[in-house]
C-alpha positions, 0 to 999 in steps of 0.5 A: 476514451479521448485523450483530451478528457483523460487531460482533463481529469488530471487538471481537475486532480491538480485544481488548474480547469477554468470553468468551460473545461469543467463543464466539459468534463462533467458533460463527458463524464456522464454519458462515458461510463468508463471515463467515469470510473478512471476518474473516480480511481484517480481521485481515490488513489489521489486521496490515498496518496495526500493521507502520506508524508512526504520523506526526503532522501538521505543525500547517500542514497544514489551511492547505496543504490548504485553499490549494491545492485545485484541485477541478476536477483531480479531476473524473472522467476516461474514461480507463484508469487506471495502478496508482498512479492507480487506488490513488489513486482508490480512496480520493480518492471522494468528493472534496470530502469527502475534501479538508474531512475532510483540513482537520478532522484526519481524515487516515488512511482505510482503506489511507492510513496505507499510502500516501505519494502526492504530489498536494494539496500543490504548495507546495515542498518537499514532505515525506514528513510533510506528504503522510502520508495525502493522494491525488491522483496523476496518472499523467502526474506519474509518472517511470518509472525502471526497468521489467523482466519475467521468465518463470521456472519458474512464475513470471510478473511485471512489476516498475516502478520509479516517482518522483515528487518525493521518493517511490518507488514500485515496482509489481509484478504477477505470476502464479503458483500456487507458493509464492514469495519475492520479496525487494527489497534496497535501500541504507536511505541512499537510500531509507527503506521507507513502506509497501505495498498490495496491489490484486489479491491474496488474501494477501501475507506482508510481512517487513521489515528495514533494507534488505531487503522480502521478500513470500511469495505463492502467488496472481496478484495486484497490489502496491505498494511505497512509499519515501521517497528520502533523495537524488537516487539511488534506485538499486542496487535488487535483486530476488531470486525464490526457489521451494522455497529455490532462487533462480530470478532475480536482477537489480540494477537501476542508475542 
């Protein structure tokens, strides 16, 4: 895979090529099936990324950082992560560089604007908007409110409800080869959607309205959605399967 191509694809992202160069890409893209697929995962990611409000950061963010640090908490561990721990380590390496690149300003990474995860602040209270972009989450920090599984028709998955602090984060897990439609309604003046990631999933349609997410996959695969809560409540939450426009399961889940 040529560099110049890969050059290219992120030309196309930002709307710069001129018409030659298009013409270029589009010859390479159909005899490189490998450049094919980094371009299709860069417009996806792109798609998922624009779908985010950008967050600016509070003017005491660097001295929040810079005081409470605790290098040694992030010193690698033999131990299996969880879902919301390996999300966490994925984009924490290297990270000494992380924290002084968080002090500079440099607060969106590759899937951070994705993520509100708790963890380098520990000053109270902790806001949605100082946490914008920072990692550090130990699975021991993690509260599970809700966990269910479900076996229906071709579908196969596990749902987890998790809180730490003033975020929400539900984890799904699920296999299948059938075109699916998981829906996950929710009361917007509890909990306000902040983003999703998906961790082992080829694609994953993402529609949002104000209380309802509804993802559309027809792979195996991992993601993670994110909330920030407005009260102690975080509950009534409701998932609904549907197949073929056929509802297959529906379960609230209630404090």
């Amino acid at each position: 895979m040529e560099k110049k191509y890969i050059q290219l694809i992120h030309k196309d992202l930002d709307g710069l090529l001129t018409s030659a160069e298009k013409q270029e890409l589009d010859n390479a893209l159909k005899t490189d099936p490998k450049l094919r697929k980094l371009y299709v995962d860069l417009h996806h990611m792109s798609d998922q990324l624009n779908q985010i409000s950008q967050l600016e950061p509070p003017p005491t963010l660097k001295q929040k950082i810079l005081e409470s640090i605790d290098f040694n908490r992030y010193r690698a561990k033999e131990i299996r992560p969880g879902l919301l721990t390996r999300l966490a380590q994925s984009y924490a390496e290297p990270r000494f560089r992380l924290a002084y690149g968080l002090a500079a300003g440099l607060i969106l990474g590759f899937l951070s604007s994705l993520l509100l995860l708790p963890g380098l602040i520990t000053q109270p209270p902790l806001q949605i908007k100082d946490l914008y972009g920072t990692i550090g989450i130990h699975e021991s920090d993690l509260n599970v409110l809700k966990e269910f599984s479900v076996a229906k028709n071709s579908f196969e998955g596990t749902f987890k409800v998790k809180s730490y602090l003033n975020i929400v984060g539900c984890d799904i897990s699920f296999n299948t080869f059938t075109t699916t439609e998981i829906q996950l309604e929710y009361d917007q003046d509890l909990l306000v959607f902040r983003g999703m990631t998906t961790l082992e999933s080829e694609k994953t349609d993402l529609n949002t309205t104000p209380n309802r997410i509804t993802l559309s996959i027809s792979h195996p695969g991992n993601f993670l959605i994110i909330f920030e809560k407005l009260t102690t409540s975080v509950f009534p939450l409701t998932v609904k399967i549907n197949q073929e426009g056929e509802n297959i399961f529906m379960q609230t889940m209630t404090e």
